[in-house]
C-alpha positions in Angstrom: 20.4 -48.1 32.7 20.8 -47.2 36.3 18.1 -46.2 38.6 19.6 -42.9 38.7 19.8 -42.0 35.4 15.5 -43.3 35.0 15.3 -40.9 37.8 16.8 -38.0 35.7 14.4 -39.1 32.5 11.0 -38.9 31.8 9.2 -41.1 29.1 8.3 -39.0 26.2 4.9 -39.9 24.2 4.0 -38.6 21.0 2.6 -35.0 21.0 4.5 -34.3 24.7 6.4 -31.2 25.4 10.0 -32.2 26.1 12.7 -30.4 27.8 16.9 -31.4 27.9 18.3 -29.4 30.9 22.0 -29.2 31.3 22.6 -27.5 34.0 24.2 -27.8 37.5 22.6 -29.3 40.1 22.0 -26.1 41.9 19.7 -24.8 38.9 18.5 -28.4 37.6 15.6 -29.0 40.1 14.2 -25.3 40.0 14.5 -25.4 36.3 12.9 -29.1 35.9 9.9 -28.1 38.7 9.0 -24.7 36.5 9.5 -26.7 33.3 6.8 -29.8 34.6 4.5 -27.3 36.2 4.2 -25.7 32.6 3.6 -29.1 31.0 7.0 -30.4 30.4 8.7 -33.7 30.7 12.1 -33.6 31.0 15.5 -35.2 30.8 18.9 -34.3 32.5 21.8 -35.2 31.5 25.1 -34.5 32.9 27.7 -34.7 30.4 27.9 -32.9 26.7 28.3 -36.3 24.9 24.9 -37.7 26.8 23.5 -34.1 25.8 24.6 -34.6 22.2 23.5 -38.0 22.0 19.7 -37.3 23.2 19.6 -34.2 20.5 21.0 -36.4 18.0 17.7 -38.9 18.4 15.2 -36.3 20.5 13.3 -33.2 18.8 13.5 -31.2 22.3 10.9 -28.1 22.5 13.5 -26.4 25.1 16.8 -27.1 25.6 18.2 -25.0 28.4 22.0 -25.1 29.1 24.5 -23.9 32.1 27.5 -21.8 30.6 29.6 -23.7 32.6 28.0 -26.8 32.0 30.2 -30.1 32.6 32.9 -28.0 33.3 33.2 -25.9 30.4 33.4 -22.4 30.0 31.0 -20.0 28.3 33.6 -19.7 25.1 34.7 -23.3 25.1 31.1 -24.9 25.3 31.2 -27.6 22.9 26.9 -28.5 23.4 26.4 -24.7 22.3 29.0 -25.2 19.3 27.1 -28.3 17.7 24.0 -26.5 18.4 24.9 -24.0 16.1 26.3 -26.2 13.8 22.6 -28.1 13.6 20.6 -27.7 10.1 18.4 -25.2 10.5 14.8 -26.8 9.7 16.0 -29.0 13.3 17.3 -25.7 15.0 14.2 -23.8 14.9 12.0 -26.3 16.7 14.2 -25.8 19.8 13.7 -22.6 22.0 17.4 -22.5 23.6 17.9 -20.6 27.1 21.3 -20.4 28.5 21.7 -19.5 32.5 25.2 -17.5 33.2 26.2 -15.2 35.5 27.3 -12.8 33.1 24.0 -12.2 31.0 21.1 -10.0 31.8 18.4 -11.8 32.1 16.3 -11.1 28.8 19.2 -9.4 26.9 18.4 -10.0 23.4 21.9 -8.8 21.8 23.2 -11.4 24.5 21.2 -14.3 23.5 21.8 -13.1 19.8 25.7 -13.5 20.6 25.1 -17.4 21.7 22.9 -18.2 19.0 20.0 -18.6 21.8 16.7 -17.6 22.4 17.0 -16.7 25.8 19.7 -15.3 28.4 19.2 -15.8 31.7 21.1 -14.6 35.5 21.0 -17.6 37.7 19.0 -14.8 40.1 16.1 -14.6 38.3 15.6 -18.2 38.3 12.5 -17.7 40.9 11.2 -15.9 38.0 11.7 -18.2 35.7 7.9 -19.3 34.5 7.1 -15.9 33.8 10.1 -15.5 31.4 9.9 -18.8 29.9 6.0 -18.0 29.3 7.5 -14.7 27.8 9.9 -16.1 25.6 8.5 -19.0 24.1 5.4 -17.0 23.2 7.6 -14.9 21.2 9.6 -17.8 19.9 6.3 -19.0 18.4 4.8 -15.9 17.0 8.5 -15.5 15.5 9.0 -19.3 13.5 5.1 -19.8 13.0 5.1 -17.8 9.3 8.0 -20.2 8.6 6.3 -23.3 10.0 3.2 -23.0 8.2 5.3 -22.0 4.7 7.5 -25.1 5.1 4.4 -27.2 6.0 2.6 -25.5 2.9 5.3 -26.8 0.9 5.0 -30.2 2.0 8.4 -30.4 4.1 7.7 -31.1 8.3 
């Protein structure tokens, strides 16, 4: 492994919060300085097979993805496609954002379109703590009755 790529990780422990950001390099360091100043480590990847790869073996609290990430487009974005293809006892331990130029930040029928949690305008990106705080505090409230049933019924 290159000394970039250890640049772009951190190493997870058990009971960290982890992050996957795949986004351009623009967004990446504001996203990856908001995510670590709420607690996060993250990694970065740069391509949609390294993204795939890390979700294959990581459980990632947030995955947050660029709508043109790798050079995709918004309707041809093959990360978003497997992530909806994902079981759905893995799919709900992820909170999902996706930054685009085209959403409204917070747009719930928007996110709702993309099978995320979270839309998000590349302009509100100063903002972004307050709307990840937000969010994921929603996104808990929401899959907690269905953690604690599944965990009830012995399952993880």
């Amino acid at each position: 492994m290159s000394t970039s790529e250890l640049s772009r990780m951190d190493f997870f422990e058990l009971d960290d919060k982890t992050s996957l950001l795949c986004t351009d390099p623009l967004s990446t360091q504001t996203v990856r300085t908001t995510l670590k100043a709420m607690g996060y480590k993250s990694h970065v990847v740069e391509t949609t097979e390294m993204a795939i790869e890390r979700i294959r073996y990581t459980q990632y609290d947030i995955v947050v993805i660029q709508d043109s990430f790798a050079g995709s487009s918004l309707r041809a974005n093959a990360l978003l496609d497997y992530l909806a293809t994902l079981p759905m006892p893995q799919r709900r331990h992820s909170f999902v954002c996706l930054i685009g130029e085209s959403f409204k930040t917070l747009d719930a029928m928007q996110a709702f379109a993309h099978s995320v949690h979270l839309v998000l305008n590349p302009q509100d990106l100063p903002n972004l703590a307050a709307i990840l705080k937000k969010s994921i505090a929603e996104f808990e409230l929401l899959y907690k009755v269905y953690r604690d049933a599944v965990e009830a019924q012995g399952g993880r």
